[in-house]
Every structure is written in structure tokens, then in C-alpha cells.
C-alpha positions as CSV (number, residue, x, y, z in Angstrom):
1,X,-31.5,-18.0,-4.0
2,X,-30.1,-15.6,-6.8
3,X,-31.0,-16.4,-10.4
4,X,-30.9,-14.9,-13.4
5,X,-33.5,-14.2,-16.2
6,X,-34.4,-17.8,-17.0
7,X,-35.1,-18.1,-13.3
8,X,-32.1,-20.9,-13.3
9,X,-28.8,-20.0,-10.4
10,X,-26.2,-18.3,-11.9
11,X,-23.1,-20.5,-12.1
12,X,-19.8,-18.9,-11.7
13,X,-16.0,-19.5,-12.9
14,X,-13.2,-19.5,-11.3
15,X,-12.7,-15.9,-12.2
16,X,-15.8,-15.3,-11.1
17,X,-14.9,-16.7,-7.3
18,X,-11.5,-14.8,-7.6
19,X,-13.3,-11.8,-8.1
20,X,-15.7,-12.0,-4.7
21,X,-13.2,-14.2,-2.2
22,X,-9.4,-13.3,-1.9
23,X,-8.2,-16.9,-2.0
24,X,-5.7,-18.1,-4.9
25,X,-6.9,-21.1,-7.1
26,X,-4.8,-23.3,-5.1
27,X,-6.3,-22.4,-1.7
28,X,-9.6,-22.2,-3.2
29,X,-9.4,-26.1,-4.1
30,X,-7.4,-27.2,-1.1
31,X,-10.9,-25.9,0.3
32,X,-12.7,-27.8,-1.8
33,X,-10.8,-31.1,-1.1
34,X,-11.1,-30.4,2.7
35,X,-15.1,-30.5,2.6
36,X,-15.1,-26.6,3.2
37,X,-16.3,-25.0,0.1
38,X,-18.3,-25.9,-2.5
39,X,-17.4,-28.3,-5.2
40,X,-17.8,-27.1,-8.5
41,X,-19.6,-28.7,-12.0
42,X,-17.5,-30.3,-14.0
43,X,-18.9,-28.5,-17.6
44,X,-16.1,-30.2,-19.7
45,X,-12.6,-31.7,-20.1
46,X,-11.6,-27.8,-18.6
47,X,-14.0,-26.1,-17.9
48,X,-16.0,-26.1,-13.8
49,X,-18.6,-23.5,-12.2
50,X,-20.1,-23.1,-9.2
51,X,-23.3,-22.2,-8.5
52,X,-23.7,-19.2,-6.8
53,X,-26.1,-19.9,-4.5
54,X,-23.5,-22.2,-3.0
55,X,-21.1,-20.1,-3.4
56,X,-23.4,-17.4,-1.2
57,X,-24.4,-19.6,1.2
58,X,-20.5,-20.4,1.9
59,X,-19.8,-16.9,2.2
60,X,-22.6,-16.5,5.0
61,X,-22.0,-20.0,6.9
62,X,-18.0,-17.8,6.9
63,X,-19.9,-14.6,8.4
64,X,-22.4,-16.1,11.0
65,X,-19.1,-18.4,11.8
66,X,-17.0,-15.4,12.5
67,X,-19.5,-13.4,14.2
68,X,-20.6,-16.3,16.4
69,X,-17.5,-18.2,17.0
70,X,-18.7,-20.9,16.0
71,X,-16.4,-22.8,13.2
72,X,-18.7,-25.2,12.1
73,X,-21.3,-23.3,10.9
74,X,-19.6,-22.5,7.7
75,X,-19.5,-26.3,6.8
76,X,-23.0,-26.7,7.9
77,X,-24.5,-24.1,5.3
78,X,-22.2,-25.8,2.7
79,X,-24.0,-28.8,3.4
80,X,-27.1,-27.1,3.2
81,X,-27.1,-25.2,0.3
82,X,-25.5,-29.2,-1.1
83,X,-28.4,-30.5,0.2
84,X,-30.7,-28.1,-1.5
85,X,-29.2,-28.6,-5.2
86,X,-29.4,-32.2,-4.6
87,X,-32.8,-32.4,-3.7
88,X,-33.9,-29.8,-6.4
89,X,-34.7,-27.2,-4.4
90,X,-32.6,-24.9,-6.0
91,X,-34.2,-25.1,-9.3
92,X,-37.1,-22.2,-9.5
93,X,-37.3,-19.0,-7.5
């Protein structure tokens, strides 16, 4: 797991994603409503992150996926790296 200083994961905005995966906003949620990616934190009224952990576990589940064929292994790491925040696994590295 990345983290940053305070050993906490590094939560991203939407700027953030735009910046390391070429989808638009619109995909990017169509996405999330579909189960595929991530969902992000709700911080305020207007204001969502992700946390990058998720968000690198997505982008690997998308890798192993392409290199092994295998579609569904992009939703299982979601579900992992889920799984892991939920739990609180992701809290200290």
C-alpha cells in the first residue's frame, strides 16, 4: 500500500485520476456505477477522493486482466483492495 508521511493512503481527486487513467469523468463514473472501479469518499456536499491504493489495485487487476485474458480479474482486485479498507487493513504500512 502507498502512503504518505503520516503513514495514512493518499487519497486522490478527480484530477488526480484524470491525470494517471485516460477515461473522461463521465466514463470514469459510468465505471463506478457498473461495480468496475472504485467508488470514491464522499468528503462533502462536492467534494470525493479515492484512495489510491484502490485506485492502484484497479489499475493492476486492468494489467494482469489484459495480460492473462482473463476479464474478471480487474473486478476481483477491486473487491480486494474494497475488502481491505473495509476491514482496516489499509490503515498502517
Amino acid at each position: 500500500m502507498i502512503t504518505n508521511s503520516h503513514g495514512i493512503d493518499r487519497m486522490l481527486t478527480m484530477r488526480d485520476l484524470k491525470s494517471i487513467i485516460p477515461y473522461s469523468k463521465n466514463h470514469l463514473y459510468r465505471l463506478i456505477a457498473g461495480g468496475s472501479f472504485p467508488a470514491p469518499i464522499h468528503l462533502g456536499p462536492r467534494r470525493v477522493a479515492w484512495f489510491e491504493s484502490e485506485v492502484n489495485a484497479w489499475i493492476s487487476g486492468r494489467a494482469l486482466a489484459f495480460k492473462t485474458g482473463h476479464a474478471d480479474s480487474a473486478k476481483l482486485s477491486q473487491r480486494t483492495a474494497a475488502a481491505a479498507h473495509s476491514n482496516g487493513e489499509g490503515a498502517s504500512s
